[in-house]
VOGU-3710 file (C-alpha; in Angstrom, 3 decimals, decimal comma):
1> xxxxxxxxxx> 0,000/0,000/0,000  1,317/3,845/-1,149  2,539/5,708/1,723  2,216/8,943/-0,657  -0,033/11,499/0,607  0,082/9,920/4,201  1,469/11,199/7,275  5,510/9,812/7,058  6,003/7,065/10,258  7,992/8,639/13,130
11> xxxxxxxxxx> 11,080/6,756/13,654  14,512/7,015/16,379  17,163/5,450/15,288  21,136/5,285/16,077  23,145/7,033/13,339  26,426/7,831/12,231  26,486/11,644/10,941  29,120/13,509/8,867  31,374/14,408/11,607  31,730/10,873/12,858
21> xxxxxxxxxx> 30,114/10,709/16,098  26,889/8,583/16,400  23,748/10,495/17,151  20,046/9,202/18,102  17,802/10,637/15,278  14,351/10,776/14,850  12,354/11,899/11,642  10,274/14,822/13,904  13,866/16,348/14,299  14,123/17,055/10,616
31> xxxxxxxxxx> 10,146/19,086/10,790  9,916/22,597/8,745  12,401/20,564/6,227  12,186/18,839/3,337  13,550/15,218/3,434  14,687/12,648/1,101  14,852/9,239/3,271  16,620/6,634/1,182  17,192/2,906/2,155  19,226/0,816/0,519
41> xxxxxxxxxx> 19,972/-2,790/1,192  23,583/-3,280/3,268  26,871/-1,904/3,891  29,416/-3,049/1,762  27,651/-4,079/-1,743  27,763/-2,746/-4,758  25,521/-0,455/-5,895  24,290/0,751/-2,897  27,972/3,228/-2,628  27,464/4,435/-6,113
51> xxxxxxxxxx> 24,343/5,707/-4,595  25,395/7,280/-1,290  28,177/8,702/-3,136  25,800/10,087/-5,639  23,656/11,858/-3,210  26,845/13,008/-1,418  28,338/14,533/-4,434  24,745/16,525/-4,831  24,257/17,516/-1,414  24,882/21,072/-1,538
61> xxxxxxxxxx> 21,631/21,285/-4,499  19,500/19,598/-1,667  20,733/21,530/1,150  19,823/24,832/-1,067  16,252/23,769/-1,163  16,233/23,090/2,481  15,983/19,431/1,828  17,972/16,750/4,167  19,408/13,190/2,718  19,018/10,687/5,145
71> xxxxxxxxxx> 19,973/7,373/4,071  19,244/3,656/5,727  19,988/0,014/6,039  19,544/-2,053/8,076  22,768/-2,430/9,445  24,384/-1,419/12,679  25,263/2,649/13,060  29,264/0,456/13,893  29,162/-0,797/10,608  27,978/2,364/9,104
81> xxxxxxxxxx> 31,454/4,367/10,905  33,202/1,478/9,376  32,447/1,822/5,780  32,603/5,546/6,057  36,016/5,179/7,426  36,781/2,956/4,454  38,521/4,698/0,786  36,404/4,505/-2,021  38,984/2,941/-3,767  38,594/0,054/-1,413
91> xxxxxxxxxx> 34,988/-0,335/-1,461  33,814/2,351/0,994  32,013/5,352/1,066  34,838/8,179/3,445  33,404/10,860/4,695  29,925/11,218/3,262  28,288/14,302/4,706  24,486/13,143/5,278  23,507/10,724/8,147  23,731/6,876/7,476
101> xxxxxxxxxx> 20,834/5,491/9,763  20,788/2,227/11,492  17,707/0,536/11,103  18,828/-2,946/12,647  15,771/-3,708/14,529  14,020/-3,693/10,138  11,161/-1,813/11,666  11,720/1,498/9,510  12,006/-0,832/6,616  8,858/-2,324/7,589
111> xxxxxxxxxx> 7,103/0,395/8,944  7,403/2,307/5,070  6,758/-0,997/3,555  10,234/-1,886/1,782  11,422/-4,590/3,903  12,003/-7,606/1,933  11,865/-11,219/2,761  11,922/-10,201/6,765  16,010/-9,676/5,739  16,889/-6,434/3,748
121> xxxxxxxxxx> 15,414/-3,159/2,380  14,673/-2,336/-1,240  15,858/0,886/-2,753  13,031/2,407/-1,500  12,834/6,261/-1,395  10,745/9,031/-0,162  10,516/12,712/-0,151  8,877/14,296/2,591  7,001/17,760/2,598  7,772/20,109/5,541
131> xxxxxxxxxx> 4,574/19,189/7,248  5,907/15,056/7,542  3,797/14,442/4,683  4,959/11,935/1,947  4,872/13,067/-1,419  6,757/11,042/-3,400  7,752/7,266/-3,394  9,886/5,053/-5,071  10,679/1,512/-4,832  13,310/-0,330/-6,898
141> xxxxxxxxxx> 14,444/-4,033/-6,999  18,029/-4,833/-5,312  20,056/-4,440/-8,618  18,299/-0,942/-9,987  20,289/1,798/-9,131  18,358/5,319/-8,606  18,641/8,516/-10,860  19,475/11,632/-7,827  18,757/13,953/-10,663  14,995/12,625/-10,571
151> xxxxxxxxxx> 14,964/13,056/-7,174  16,217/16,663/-7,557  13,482/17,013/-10,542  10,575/15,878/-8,260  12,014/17,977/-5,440  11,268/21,303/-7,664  8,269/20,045/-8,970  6,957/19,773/-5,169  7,775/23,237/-4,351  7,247/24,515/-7,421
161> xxxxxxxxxx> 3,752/23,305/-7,008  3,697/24,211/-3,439  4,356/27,886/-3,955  2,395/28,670/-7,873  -0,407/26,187/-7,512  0,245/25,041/-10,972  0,277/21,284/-11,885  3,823/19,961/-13,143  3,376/17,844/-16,527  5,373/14,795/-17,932
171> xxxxxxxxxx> 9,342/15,344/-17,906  8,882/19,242/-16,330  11,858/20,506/-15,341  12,739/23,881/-13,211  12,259/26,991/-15,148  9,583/25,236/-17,727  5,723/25,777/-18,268  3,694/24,474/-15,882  -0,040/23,404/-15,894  -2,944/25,821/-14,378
181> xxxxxxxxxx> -5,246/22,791/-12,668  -8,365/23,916/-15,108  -9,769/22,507/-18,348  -8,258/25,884/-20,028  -4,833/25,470/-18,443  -5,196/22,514/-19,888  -6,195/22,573/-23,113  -3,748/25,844/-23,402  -0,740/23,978/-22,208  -1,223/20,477/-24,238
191> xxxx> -1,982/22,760/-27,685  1,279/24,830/-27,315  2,879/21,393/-26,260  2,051/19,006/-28,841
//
């Protein structure tokens, strides 16, 4: 069942953050923000890094919009400090500047619904409004990487919507034509689209 729309689950949670020290978090903490809560499946794979290290490379874009990454597996916040203190050029992730939460207990995963076979998380992800509010979801199999750039994309569509009150059509992108929500708007935008 979608999550979107719906009130995001409340969570505390051990977690290593980007100066190395381990800090109890909870998703309430993060209220009056936008957040992007990733999970991925464990610590020392292979695409999950390519990942982390993606969203670490566009942190600063988030940060502008007053969005937080938080990412999640269901390993311990100890194995999280280890891989962070590991090169990427032997398989780690250094000094990623988001915090990596431990979700060892698999209730987050199973509270948002990505937990899979009672074992791991899926690459599930979800961007929260300001209010806690879950606005967009995303769930991919084990193997599929995710595209940060979408999750940038949807992030502008959100508050671009959130401040205009104008729809966002297929493949919109900050700075295009949006959609007024009435027949005319419409009719207007799909003529001078296609």
């Amino acid at each position: 069942m979608s999550l979107v729309t719906k009130k995001a689950p409340e969570f505390k949670a051990q977690a290593v953050t980007a100066d190395n020290s381990f800090k109890e978090v909870s998703l309430s903490n993060y209220k009056g923000k936008y957040v992007v809560l990733f999970f991925y499946p464990l610590d020392f794979t292979f695409v999950c890094p390519s990942e982390i290290l993606a969203f670490n490379e566009k942190l600063s874009l988030f940060k502008e919009k007053n969005c937080e990454v938080l990412g999640i597996s269901i390993d311990s916040h100890f194995t999280h400090l280890a891989w962070r203190n590991t090169e990427v050029n032997k398989g780690g992730i250094g000094q990623v500047q988001f915090p990596l939460i431990s979700d060892i207990s698999k209730e987050i995963a199973k509270d948002y619904g990505v937990l899979f076979n009672e074992s791991i998380a899926l690459r599930g992800l979800f961007l929260i409004d300001k209010e806690g509010i879950i606005r967009h979801s995303v769930i991919n199999d084990l193997s599929l990487g995710r595209n940060v750039d979408e999750v940038l994309r949807m992030l502008d569509a959100l508050q671009f919507t959130e401040e205009h009150g104008e729809v966002c059509p297929a493949n919109w992108n900050k700075g295009q034509k949006a959609i007024k929500p009435t027949p005319e708007g419409v009719a207007s935008y799909l003529e001078s689209k296609y």
